[in-house]
N, C-alpha and C positions, 0 to 999 in steps of 0.2 A: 202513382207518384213514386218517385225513385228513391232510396233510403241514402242519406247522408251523412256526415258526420260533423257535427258543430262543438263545439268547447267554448261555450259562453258561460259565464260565470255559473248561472242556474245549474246546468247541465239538466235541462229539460229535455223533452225525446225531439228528436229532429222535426224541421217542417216537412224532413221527406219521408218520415218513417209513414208504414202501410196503415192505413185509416179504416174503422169499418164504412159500412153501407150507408148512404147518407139518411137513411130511416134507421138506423139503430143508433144516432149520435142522441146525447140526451142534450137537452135546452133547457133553460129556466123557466117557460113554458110554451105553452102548446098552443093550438089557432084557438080552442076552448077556453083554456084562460092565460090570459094575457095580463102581462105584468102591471105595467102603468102606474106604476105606482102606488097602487095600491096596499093599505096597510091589513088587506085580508089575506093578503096573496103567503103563500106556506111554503119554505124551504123544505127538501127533505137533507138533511145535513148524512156526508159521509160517516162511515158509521165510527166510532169514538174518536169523532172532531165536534166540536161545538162551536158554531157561528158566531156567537157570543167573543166578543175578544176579550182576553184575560187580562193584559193591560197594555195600553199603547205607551208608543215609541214616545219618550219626554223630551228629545231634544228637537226642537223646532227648525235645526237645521238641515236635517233628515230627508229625503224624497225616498219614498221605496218605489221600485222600479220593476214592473211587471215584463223579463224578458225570456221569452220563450226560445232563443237560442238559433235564430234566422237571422240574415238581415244584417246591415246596416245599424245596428241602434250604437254606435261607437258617440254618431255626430248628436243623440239626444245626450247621451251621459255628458261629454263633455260642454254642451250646452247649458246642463243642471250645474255642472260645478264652474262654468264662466260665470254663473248668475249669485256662486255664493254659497252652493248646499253640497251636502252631501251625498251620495246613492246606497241605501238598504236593497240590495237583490232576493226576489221573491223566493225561498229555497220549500218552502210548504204552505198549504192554505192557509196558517194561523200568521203566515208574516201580515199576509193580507188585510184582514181584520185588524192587526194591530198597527196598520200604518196610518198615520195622521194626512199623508197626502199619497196619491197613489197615481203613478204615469205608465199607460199600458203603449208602449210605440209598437203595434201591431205589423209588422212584414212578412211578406209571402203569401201565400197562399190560405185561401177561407178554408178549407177543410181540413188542411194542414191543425192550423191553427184552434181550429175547432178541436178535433183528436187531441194536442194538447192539454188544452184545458179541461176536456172531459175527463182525461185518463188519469192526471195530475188532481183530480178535485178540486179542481179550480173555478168551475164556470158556474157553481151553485155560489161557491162563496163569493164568488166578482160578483154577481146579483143582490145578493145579502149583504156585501159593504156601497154596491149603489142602492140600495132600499134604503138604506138608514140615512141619504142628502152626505155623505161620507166626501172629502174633496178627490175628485176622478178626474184623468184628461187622459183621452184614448186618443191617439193620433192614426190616421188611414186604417187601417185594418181593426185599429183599435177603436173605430168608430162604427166601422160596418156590420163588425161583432154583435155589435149591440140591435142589431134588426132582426128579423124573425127567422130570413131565413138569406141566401146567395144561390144563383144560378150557376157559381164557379165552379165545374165541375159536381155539378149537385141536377138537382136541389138539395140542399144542406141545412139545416137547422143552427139557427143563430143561438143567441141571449135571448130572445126574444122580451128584450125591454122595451125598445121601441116599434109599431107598428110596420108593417113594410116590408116589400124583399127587394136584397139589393142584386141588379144585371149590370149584365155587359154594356158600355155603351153599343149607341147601334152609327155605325161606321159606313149606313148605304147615304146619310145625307151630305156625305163628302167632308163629314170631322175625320181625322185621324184618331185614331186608336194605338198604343194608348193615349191618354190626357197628359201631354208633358208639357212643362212649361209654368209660366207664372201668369197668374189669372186675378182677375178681378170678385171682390162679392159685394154680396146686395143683403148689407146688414139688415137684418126683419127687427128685433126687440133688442133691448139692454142687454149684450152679450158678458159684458164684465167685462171680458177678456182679450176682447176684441175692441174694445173702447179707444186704443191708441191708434190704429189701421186708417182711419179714414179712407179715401178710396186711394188707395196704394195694392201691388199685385203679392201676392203669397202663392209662395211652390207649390204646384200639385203631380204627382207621375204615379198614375193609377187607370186600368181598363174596366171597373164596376166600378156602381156608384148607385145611392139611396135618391128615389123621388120622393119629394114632395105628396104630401094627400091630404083630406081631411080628416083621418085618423091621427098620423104623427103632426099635424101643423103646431100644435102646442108646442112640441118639441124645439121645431127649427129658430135656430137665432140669425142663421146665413144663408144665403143660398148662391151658385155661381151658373154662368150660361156658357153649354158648351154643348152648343145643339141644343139640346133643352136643359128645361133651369133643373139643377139639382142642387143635392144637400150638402152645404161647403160645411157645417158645424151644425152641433145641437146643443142645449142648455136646459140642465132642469134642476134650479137649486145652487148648490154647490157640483153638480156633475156636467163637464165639461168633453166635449168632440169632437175633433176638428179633420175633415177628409184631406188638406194639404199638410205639408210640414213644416211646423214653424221653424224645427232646428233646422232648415234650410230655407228658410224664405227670411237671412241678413237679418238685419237692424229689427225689420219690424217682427218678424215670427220673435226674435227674443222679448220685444213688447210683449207679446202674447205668452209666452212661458214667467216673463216676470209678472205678470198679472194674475197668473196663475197660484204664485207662488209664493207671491206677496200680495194677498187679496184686501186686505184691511190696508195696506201702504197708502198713503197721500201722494195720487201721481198726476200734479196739476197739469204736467206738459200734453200740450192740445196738440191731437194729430195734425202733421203736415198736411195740407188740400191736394192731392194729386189730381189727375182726370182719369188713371185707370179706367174701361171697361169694357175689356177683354182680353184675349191670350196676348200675351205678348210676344215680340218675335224677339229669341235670344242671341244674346251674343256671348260666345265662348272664347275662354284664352288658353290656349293649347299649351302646352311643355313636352318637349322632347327629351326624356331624359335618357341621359346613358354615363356610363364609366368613360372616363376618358384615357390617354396614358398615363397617367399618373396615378390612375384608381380612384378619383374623386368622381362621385355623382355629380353633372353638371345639366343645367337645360342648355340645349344646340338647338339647329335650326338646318335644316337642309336647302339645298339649291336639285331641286328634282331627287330630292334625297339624298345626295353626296352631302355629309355633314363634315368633310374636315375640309381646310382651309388649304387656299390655293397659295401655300408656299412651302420652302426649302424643306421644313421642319413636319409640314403636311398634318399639323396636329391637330386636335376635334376640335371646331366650334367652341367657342364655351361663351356662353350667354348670360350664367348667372348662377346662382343656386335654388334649386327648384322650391324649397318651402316658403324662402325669401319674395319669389317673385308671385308665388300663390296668394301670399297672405300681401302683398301689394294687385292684384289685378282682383283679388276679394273688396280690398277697399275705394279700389277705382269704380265698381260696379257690376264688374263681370257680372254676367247670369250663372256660368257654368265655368270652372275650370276642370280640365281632360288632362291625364298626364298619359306620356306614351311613351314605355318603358322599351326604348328600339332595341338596348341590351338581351330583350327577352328573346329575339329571334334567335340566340347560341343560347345563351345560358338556360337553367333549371333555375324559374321564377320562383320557387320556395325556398330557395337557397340563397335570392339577394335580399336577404335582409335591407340593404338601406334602401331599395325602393318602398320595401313595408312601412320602414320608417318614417319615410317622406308622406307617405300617406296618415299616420299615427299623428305626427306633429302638424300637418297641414290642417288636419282635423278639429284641433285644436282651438284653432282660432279663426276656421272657415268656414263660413258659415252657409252656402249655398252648395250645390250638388257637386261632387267629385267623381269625374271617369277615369278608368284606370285601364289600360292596354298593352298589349304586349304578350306575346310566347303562354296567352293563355289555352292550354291544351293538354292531352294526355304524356305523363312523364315518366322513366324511371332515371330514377339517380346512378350515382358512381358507385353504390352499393348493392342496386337491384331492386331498390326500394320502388316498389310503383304508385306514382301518384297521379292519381284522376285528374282531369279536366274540374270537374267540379269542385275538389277538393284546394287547389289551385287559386278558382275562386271565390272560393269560400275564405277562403285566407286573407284575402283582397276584401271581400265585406266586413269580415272582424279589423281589419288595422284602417275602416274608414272609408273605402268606396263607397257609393251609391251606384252606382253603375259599373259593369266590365265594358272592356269592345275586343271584340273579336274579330281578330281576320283571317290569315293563314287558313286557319281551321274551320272557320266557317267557309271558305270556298270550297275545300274537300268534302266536307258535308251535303253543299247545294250540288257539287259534281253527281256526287253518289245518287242521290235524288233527283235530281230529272234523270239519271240514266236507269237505275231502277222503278221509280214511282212509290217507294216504299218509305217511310219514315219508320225510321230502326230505334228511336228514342237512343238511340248510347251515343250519338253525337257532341261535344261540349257543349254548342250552342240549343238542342234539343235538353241535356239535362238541368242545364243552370236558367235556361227559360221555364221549366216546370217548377223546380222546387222556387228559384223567388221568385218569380214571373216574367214574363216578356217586357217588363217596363224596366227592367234590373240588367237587360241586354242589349250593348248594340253591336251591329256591327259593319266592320270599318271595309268599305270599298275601296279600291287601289287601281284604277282602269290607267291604259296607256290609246290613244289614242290611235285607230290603226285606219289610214285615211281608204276611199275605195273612188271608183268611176262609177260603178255601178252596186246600185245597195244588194244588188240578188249576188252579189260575187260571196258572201256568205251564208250561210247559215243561223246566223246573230242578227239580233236587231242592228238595223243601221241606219241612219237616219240623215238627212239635211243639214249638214253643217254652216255656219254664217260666215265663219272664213276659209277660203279654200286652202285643200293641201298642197303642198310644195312643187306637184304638178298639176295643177289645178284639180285635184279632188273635190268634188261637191260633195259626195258622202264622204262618212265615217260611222265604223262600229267601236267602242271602248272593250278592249282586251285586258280581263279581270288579270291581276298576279297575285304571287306569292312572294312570303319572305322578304319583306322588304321593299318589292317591285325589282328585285331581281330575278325572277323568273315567271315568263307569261304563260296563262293558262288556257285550253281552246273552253273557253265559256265567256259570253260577254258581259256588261254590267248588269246590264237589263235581266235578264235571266239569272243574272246570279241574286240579284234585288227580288226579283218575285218570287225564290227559289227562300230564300232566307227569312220572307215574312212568313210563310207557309209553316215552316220549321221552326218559327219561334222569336223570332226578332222581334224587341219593341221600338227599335229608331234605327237606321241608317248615318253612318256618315260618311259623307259620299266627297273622297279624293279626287285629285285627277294630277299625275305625275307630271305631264307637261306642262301642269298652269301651278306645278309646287314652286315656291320661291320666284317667280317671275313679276310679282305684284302688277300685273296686266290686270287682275280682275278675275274674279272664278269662271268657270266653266259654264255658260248660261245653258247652250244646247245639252250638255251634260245632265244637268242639274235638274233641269224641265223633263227631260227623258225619264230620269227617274221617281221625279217627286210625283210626278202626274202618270206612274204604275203601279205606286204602291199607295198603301193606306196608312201605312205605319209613317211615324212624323222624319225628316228628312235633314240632316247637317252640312249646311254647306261649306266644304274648305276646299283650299289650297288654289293663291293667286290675288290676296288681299291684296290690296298696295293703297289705296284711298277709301277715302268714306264713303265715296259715291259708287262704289263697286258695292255694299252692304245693300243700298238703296234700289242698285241695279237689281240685283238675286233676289230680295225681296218682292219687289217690285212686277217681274217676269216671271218669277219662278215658283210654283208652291211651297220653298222649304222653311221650315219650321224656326230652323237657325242658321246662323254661320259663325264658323270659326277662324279663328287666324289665331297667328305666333308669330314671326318676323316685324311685323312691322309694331306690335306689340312690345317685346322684348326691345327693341330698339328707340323704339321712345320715337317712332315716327308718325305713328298715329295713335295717341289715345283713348280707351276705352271709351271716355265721360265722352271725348269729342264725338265718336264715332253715335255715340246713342242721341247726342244732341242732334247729328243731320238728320237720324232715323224722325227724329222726334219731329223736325222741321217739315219733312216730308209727308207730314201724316201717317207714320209709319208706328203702329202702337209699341212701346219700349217701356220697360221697367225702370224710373228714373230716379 
């Protein structure tokens, strides 16, 4: 794993610093003895630290917050302090012991993260303030932690509190990998915490996952089906687990952190009845943002990507203000809002601050997943300053992403590999897929349609198209670009999709320049092409124009999601509308 550099409040060691050998990691215990709660089980404490807390934190409005310095945790913080409290950041093992509530939002990588804790003296003392029923809520990694052992790169030595080791999903029964998306569970006992949920979907985007057995079944309070059933939460006491994320699973994930947080509270309100059960198919509200002339950050919209306006004055688009229209398609229902900063194809993305910004304040008060695109790649400044790809976005997960997309650069990378066969790891989308993982990646397609007579006239896949080209063309191959979509690449989509899940990609999302802004409806032959090559989950955009176009691509096609903005931003189609025909159609939606 590659070394990076994080400045998160902790200043813990990176999730990419070098680890040792997954046999020399130390655990809380071992297959011999096994935690479980038991009050025989022996800490060996660091040597002049005492597990014993000398005295806790007295103000009740207090959360201390276990952050190891990866990741996204911007969208937990600011979900603790939407709800009211405070955040104490863990800066030694005795914060630990002394905190009255204690939230671990785990990202990145299992070994990674493991190496922290070990090195930090942490992972004895997280044991020793869960032996004592102490109030805990580990979220994805911060749940995984707690099994014996991960196949991530391992096998790895967990916490070993709970029995189990947690795998890869297995991706030959035709699930996608990773698990993105909002899913359904299948509450087992009195969760507490989950008491508000009824059957309604909560976020989950994660490639391993804890089964079920007869050893941890005490444990489980949830479970969800995704292929097979696994472990959505665990419960034991006061110590709480949960594999999705409630700071982004909206409304009801903040039920679940206010329950957390407020456990003695009187919270008569009776979950809503949903039908959730299973993945849902998302919908996303895209933003195009860029500078206009005037220097003001605006969301635009292209017409095949031409975003300035067909008059005299020929000035951008301008559609709205981007945090403005986030924190409205948040409360419409969006699943995902994506922003794509087209500004970043010239400029040095560490250098526009108000895109960081937009992501900082969006944050705020949005509460579902945030993509952030654009000019992510290797930089040097007007000084000489060289900044990594990673470092780039890394910056982007500190001011509130959950996800990058990647394009430009990820075609250069697929190029280099299928022409060598080598994966060189110093690629953007190779580095920033290893330290926070393949679920923390996508990246973003851009094909031009290039019609044929005969599909052997190239080299690229080419396939049967449903309407013919402008001299009757039966085939067409999709010709990947660059920059924008102003300039094409000899690689086609296909190739460049199976090229990119290889190298690290956890989602696609899959363009098509001649169906941008035309609201005809997406690219079906496109779309099928790809969703039905890869394994990774698949975004359908460009060419929304009605609700019945969401239902068509569903419908036909494998992808996972679809996205739009125009018709969006325009107030021509409605989010809530668009998920009601999904909903009508039989088509599972998060509602």
């Amino acid at each position: 794993m590659e070394a990076a550099t994080f400045t998160s409040a902790t200043q813990f060691p990176t999730a990419g610093s070098s680890y040792s050998s997954p046999s020399s990691l130390y655990a809380c215990s071992s297959h011999s003895q096994q935690f479980f709660w038991r009050s025989s089980h022996k800490l060996k404490p660091s040597k002049g630290f005492s597990i014993r807390a000398s005295s806790f934190v007295d103000d009740d409005s207090v959360v201390t917050l276990l952050d190891y310095g990866a990741g996204n945790v911007r969208s937990v913080r600011n979900a603790i302090r939407f709800l009211g409290f405070d955040i104490k950041d863990v800066q030694t093992p005795e914060d630990i012991m002394n905190a009255k509530r204690l939230i671990f939002p785990g990202v990145g990588a299992f070994p990674a993260a493991m190496d922290v804790l070990n090195k930090k003296g942490m992972a004895e003392v997280l044991c020793a303030y869960i032996e004592q029923d102490r109030p805990f809520l580990g979220i994805c990694l911060g749940l995984q932690l707690l099994f014996e052992s991960s196949t991530e790169n391992g096998p790895v030595k967990g916490l070993g509190l709970i029995p189990g080791v947690v795998g890869r999903f297995d991706s030959s029964n035709g699930f996608r990998v990773p698990h993105i998306g909002w899913n359904a569970l299948q509450i087992n006992k009195d969760s507490q915490i989950l008491d508000d949920i009824g059957s309604r979907h909560v976020y989950f985007v994660h490639s391993y996952r804890a089964m079920p057995s007869d050893d941890n079944r005490e444990w489980i309070s949830s479970t969800c089906n995704y292929g097979d059933n696994f472990i959505a939460s665990v419960r034991r006491g006061n110590v709480h687990a949960v594999q999705f994320h409630p700071e982004k699973s909206g409304d009801v994930g903040l039920s679940i952190l206010r329950r957390f947080l407020y456990p003695k509270s009187e919270i008569t309100k009776k979950p809503v009845q949903r039908k959730a059960s299973k993945l849902a198919k998302r919908v996303i509200a895209c933003l195009d943002v860029r500078t206009n002339d005037k220097g003001d950050l605006v969301v635009t919209k292209g017409d095949q990507y031409d975003v300035r306006e067909h008059t005299k004055e020929n000035e951008v688009r301008n559609l709205g203000k981007p945090v403005d229209l986030a924190g409205k398609y948040y409360l419409d229902g969006a699943d995902e809002v994506s922003f794509l900063n087209i500004t970043g194809f010239r400029d040095f993305p560490l250098g526009d601050l108000p895109m960081l910004q937009v992501l900082r304040y969006t944050s705020e008060n949005v509460f579902v997943p945030l993509t952030v695109g654009g000019g992510i790649r290797d930089f040097t400044d007007g000084t000489g300053r060289y900044y990594s790809s990673l470092e780039v976005a890394s910056e982007y997960f500190r001011s509130g992403a959950d996800k990058v997309s990647i394009g430009s650069d990820a075609v250069y990378a697929a190029e280099e590999y299928l022409k060598t066969g080598v994966k060189t790891g110093k690629s953007s989308l190779e580095q920033i897929s290893r330290v926070y993982g393949n679920q923390a990646v996508v990246v973003s397609i851009d094909p031009r349609r290039v019609y044929l007579k005969d599909p052997n006239d190239v080299e690229f896949k080419a396939i049967r198209v449903r309407n013919p080209g402008p001299n009757g063309e039966e085939y067409a191959w999709y010709q990947c670009t660059v920059n924008g979509g102003r300039e094409g690449r000899l690689i086609g989509a296909f190739e460049l999709a199976k090229a990119v899940e290889e190298l690290g990609a956890g989602e696609i999302l899959l363009n098509c320049i001649d169906c941008d802004g035309q609201g005809k409806g997406f690219d079906i032959d496109l779309i099928k092409l790809i969703s039905d090559a890869v394994s990774i989950p698949v975004i359908a955009s460009s060419g929304a124009g009605a609700v019945e176009h969401f239902s068509e691509v569903f419908s036909e096609t494998k992808a996972s999601a679809a996205l739009a903005a125009g018709i969006f931003h325009r107030k021509e189609v409605p989010i809530q509308t668009v998920k009601e025909h999904l909903f009508k159609e039989g088509i599972e939606v998060r509602t």
